[in-house]
N, C-alpha and C positions, 0 to 999 in steps of 0.2 A: 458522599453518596456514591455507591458503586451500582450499574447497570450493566444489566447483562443481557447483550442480544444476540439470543441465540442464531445456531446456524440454521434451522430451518424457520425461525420466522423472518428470513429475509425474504425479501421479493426475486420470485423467478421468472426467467423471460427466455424464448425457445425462439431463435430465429431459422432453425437447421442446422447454417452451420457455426451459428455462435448461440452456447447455453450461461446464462450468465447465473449471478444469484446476486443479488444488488442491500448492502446493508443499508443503506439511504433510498430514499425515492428518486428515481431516473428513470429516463425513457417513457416506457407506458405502465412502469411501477408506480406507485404514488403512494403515499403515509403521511399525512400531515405530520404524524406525531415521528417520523424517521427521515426530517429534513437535513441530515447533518449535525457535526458536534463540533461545535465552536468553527474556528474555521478549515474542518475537516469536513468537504462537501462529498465524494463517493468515493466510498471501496466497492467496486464491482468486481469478482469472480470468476472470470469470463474462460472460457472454453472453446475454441477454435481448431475446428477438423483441417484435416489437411488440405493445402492450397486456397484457403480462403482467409479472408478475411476485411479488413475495415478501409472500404474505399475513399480517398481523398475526400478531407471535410475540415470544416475550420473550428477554430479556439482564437478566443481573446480574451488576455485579464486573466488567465488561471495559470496555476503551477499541476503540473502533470508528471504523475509517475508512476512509472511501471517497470514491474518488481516480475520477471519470467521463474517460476517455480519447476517449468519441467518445458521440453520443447525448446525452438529457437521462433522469434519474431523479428520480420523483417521489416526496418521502419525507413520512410522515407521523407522529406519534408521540403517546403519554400524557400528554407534557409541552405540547402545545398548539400542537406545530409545524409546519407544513406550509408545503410549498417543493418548489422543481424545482435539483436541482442538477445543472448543466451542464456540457458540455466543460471541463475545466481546473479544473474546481472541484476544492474539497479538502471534504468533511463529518469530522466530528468529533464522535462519539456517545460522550459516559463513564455507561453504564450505572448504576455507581453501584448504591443499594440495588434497582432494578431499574424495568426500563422495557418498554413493550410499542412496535414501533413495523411500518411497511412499508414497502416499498421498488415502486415499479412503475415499467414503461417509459411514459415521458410522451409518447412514439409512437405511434400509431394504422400509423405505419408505413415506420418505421426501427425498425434493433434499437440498443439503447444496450450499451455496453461498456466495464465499469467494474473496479475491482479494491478487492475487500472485505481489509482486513487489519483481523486482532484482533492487540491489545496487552495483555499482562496487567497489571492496575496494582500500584501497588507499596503503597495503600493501598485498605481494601474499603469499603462498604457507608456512600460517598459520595452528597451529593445529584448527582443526575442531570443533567445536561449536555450542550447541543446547540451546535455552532461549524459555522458552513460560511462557506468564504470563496472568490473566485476570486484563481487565483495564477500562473494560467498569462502571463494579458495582463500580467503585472505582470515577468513572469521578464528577469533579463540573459543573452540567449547565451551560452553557454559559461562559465555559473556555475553552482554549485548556492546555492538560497534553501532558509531554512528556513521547513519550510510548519509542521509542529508540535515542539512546546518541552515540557519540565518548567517553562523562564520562559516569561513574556510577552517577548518581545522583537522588535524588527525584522518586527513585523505577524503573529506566528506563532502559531499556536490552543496553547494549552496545555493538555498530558494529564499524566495521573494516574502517573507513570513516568520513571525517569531512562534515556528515548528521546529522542531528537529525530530527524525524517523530515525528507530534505533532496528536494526534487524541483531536476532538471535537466534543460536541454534544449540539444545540443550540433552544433552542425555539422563535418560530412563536414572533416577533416585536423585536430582538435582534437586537444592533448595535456594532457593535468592532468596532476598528481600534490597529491596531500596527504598530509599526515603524521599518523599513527595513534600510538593511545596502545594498546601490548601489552596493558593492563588492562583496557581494553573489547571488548565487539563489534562486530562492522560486518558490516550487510548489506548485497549491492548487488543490486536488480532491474531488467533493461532490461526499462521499459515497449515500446520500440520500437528499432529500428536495428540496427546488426555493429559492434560494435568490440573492444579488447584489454584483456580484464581482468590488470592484470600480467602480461602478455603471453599469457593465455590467452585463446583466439577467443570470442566471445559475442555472442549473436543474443536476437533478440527474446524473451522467455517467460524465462530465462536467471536463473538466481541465483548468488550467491557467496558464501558465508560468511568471513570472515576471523576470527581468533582470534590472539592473542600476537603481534600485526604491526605495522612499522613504518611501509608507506607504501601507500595506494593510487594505483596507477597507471592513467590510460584515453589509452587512443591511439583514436578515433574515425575508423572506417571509412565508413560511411554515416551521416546523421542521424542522432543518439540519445536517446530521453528513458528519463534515468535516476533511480528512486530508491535514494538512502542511507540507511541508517538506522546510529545511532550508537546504542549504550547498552551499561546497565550489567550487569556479571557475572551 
């Protein structure tokens, strides 16, 4: 079964200076029916004008990650970390028994725009864990790389869950296909571009859930940067 949720029926939330659009229910969005996919709990789309952003606040027990598509975010955290993660960067937060941390736009005046996704782990009340790596300058065309693992492998941040996030970025006449295991999940989110999810149209904001399937297909309209995510039941 393939699902498709699109980019504008996600939930939008306007705080001023953060515009978000949330494919799951968070915050003061809510959907019963768009509680998360397996244990993929948010992709939030989030929007951050310059000089603001997300004051000291805690997490426990999730895997966090954020994927910056344009801008730079300045994160700070309990564990002693502080760093600017940039365009193309991938960060990697495993909460773990619990961690306090912030997120701000390292802009005085650009907005940054990033995409927060939580993972739920598959083990709890883990020591705490910080990964950021750049993965974009590193990408082959018209492949997808794995950016995070349940292994360490092929340079890939490893979390706490049998997921692995695949980032790609493809050019205008590209065609994939790969082949799915019916027994897993698979999400696909265009970070950017039009192309053909199994031959259904998909644009930018754009999700797709797969369940019980044998192959994904992308025929690539205009540029696309896409993430996959694989995991378990």
């Amino acid at each position: 079964m393939i699902i498709k949720r699109a980019s504008e029926d996600r939930g939008p939330s306007d705080a001023g200076w953060l515009k978000s659009m949330h494919t799951f229910s968070f915050g003061h969005y809510y959907d019963s029916d768009q509680m998360g996919f397996g244990p993929l709990r948010v992709i939030n789309d989030d929007h951050v004008i310059a000089g603001a952003g997300f004051q000291t606040h805690p997490h426990k027990n999730m895997e966090i990650i954020s994927y910056v598509l344009s801008g730079e975010l300045a994160h700070k955290d309990s564990m002693g970390n502080g760093s600017v993660i940039k365009q193309g960067e991938v960060q990697l937060m495993s909460a773990g028994t619990g961690v306090t941390h912030s997120e701000f736009n390292n802009s005085n005046s650009e907005e940054v725009h990033f995409l927060q996704i939580w993972v739920m782990p598959n083990v709890e009340n883990t020591q705490p864990e910080y990964h950021q790596k750049q993965f974009a300058e590193t990408l082959t065309i018209n492949e997808f790389a794995t950016v995070v693992s349940p292994q360490i492998e092929d340079g890939a941040m490893q979390i706490k869950q049998e997921a692995t996030l695949k980032l790609g970025r493809f050019e205008s006449g590209t065609n994939k296909s790969i082949s799915l295991s019916p027994d897993r999940l698979y999400w696909i989110h265009v970070a950017s571009g039009e192309l053909l999810v199994n031959g259904q149209a998909a644009k930018t904001g754009d999700g797709f859930s797969f369940s019980s399937e044998n192959e994904l297909s992308i025929e690539i309209i205009n540029e696309s940067e896409i993430l996959f995510f694989d995991m378990a039941q």
